[in-house]
Short mmCIF file of the C-alpha atoms (twelve columns), coordinates in Angstrom:
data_MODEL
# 
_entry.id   MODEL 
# 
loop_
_atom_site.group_PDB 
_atom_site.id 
_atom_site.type_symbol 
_atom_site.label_atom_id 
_atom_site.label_alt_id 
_atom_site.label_comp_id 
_atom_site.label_asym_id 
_atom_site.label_seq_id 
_atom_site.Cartn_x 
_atom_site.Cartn_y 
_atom_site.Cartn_z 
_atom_site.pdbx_PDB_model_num 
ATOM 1   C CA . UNK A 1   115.762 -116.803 -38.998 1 
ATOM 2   C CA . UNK A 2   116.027 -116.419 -35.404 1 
ATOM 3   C CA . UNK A 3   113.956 -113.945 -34.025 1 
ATOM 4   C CA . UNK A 4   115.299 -111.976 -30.821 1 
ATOM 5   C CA . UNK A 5   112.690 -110.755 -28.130 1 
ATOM 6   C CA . UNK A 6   113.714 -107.241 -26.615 1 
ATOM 7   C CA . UNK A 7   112.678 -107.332 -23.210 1 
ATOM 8   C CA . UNK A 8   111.397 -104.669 -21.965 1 
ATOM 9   C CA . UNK A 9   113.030 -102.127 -19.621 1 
ATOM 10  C CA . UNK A 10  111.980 -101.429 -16.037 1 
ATOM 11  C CA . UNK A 11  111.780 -98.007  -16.815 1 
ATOM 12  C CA . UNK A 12  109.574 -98.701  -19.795 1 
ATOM 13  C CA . UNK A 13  107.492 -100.829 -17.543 1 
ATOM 14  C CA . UNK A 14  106.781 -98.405  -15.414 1 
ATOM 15  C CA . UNK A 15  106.424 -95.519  -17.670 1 
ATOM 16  C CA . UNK A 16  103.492 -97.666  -19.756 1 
ATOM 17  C CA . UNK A 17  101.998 -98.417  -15.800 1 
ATOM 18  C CA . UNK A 18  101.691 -94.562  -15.198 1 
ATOM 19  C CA . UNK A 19  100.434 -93.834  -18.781 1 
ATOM 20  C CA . UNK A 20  97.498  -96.460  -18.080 1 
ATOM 21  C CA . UNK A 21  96.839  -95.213  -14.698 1 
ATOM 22  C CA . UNK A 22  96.681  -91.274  -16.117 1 
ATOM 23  C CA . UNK A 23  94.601  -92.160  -18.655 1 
ATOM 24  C CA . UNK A 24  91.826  -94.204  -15.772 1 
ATOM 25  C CA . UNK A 25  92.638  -91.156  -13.497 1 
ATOM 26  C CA . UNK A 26  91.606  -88.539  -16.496 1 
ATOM 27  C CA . UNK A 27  88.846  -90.017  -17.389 1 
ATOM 28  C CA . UNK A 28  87.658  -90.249  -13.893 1 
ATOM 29  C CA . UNK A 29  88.033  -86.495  -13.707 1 
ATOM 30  C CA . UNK A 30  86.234  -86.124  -16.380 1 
ATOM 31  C CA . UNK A 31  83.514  -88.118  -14.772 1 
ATOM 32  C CA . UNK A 32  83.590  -86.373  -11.906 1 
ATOM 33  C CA . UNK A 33  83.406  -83.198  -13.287 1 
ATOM 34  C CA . UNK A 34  80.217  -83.681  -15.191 1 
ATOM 35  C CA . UNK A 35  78.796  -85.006  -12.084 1 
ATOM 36  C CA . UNK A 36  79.736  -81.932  -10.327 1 
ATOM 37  C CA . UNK A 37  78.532  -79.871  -13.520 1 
ATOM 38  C CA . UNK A 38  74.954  -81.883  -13.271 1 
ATOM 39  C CA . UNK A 39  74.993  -81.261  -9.245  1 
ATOM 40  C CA . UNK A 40  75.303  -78.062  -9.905  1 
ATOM 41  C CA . UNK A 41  72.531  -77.152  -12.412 1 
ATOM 42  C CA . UNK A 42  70.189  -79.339  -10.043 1 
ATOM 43  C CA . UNK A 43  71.146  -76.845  -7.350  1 
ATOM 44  C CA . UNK A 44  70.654  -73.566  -9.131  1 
ATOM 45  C CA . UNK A 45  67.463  -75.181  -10.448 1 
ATOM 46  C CA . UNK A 46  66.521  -76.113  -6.896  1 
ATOM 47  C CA . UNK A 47  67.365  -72.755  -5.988  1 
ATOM 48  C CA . UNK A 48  65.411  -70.612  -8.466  1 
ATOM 49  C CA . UNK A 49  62.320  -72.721  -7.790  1 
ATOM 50  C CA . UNK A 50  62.843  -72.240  -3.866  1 
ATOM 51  C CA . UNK A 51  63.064  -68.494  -4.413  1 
ATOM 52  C CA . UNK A 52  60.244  -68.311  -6.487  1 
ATOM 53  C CA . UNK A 53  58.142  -70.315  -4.042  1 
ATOM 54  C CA . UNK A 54  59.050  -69.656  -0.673  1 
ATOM 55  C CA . UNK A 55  60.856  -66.147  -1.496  1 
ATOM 56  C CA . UNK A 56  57.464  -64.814  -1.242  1 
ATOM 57  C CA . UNK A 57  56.190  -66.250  1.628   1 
ATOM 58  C CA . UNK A 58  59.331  -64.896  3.313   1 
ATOM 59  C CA . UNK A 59  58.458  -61.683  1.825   1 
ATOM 60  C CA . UNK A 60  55.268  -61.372  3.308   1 
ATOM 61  C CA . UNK A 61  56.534  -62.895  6.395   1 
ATOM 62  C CA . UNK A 62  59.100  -60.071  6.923   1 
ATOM 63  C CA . UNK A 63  56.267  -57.291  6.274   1 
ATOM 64  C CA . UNK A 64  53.800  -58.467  8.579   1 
ATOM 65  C CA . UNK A 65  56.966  -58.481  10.779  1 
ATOM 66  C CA . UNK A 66  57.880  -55.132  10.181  1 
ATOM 67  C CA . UNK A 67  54.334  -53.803  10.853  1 
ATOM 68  C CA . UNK A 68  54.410  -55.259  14.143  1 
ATOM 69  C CA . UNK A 69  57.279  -53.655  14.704  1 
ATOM 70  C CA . UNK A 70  56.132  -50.076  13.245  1 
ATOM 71  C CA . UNK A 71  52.568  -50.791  15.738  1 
ATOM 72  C CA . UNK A 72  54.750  -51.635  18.888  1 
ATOM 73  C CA . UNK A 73  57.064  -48.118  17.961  1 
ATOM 74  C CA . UNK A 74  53.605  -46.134  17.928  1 
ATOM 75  C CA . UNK A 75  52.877  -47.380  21.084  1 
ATOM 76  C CA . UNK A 76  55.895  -46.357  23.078  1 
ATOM 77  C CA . UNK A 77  57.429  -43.323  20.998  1 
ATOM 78  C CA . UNK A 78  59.714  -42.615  23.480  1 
ATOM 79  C CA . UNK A 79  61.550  -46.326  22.930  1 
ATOM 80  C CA . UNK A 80  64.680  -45.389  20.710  1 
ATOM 81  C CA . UNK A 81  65.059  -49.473  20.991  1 
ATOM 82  C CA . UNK A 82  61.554  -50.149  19.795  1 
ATOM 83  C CA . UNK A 83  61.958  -47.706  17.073  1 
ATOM 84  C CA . UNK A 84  65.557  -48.855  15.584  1 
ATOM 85  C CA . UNK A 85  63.815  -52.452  16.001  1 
ATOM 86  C CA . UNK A 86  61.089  -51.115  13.636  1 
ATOM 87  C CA . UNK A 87  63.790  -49.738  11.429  1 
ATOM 88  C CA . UNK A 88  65.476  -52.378  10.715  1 
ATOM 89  C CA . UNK A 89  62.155  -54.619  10.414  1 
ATOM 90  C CA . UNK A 90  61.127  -52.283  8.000   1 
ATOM 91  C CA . UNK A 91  64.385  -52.720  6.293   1 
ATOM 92  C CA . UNK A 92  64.632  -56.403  6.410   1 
ATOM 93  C CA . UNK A 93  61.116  -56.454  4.523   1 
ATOM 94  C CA . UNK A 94  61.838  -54.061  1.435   1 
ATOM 95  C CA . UNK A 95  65.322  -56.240  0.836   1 
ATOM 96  C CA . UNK A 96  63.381  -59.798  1.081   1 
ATOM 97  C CA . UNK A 97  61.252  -57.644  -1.454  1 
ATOM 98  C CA . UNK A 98  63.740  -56.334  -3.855  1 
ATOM 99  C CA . UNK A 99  65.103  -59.972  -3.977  1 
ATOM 100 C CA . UNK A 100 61.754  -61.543  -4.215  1 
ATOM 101 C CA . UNK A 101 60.792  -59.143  -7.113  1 
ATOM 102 C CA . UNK A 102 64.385  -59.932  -8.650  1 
ATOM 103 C CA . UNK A 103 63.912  -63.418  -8.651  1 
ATOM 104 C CA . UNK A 104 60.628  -63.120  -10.316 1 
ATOM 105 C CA . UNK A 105 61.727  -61.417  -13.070 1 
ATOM 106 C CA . UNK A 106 63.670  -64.235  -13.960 1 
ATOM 107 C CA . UNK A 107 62.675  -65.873  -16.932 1 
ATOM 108 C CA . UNK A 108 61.202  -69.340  -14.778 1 
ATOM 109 C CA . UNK A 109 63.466  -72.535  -14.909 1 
ATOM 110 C CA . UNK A 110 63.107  -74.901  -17.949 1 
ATOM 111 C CA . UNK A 111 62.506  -78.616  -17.326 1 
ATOM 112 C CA . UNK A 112 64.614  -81.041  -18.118 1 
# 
């Protein structure tokens, strides 16, 4: 019994070529996006443990701010620019605040 071999068409060729290279370049992707997934948990981890450390700092940092501000207004009270400055310093310190007090309710990270 003679057996026949079928060769195989170009067309077949190349359609079995781009069915292995879609399957590498899927599961590449998928790869990929985990590492992106993982990047970006390590960033909003980052993040919240930024905000809860420095947030403060900033915080207090925009205060003190706006109380020199609020001082320098007192001293000239006929400065419309020294008061708008102590305006918006005073401002600038109860958003850092808000946001600061935000952040901190936020239940803390969890390790990993």
């Amino acid at each position: 019994m003679a057996t026949t071999i079928n060769p195989q068409r170009p067309e077949d060729a190349e359609l079995s070529r781009k069915q292995s290279e879609l399957g590498e370049l899927q599961s590449r992707l998928a790869d990929l996006e985990l590492q992106l997934l993982t990047l970006r948990l390590d960033l909003d981890e980052f993040e919240n443990i930024y905000h809860r450390k420095v947030g403060p700092l900033y915080a207090e940092l925009d205060e003190v701010e706006a109380q020199i501000a609020e001082q320098q207004a007192k001293r000239e009270p006929l400065s419309s620019k020294a008061a708008e400055a102590a305006s918006i310093a005073r401002s600038k310190a109860e958003e850092s605040r808000r946001v600061v007090d935000a952040v901190l309710t936020l239940p803390p990270p969890v390790a990993r």
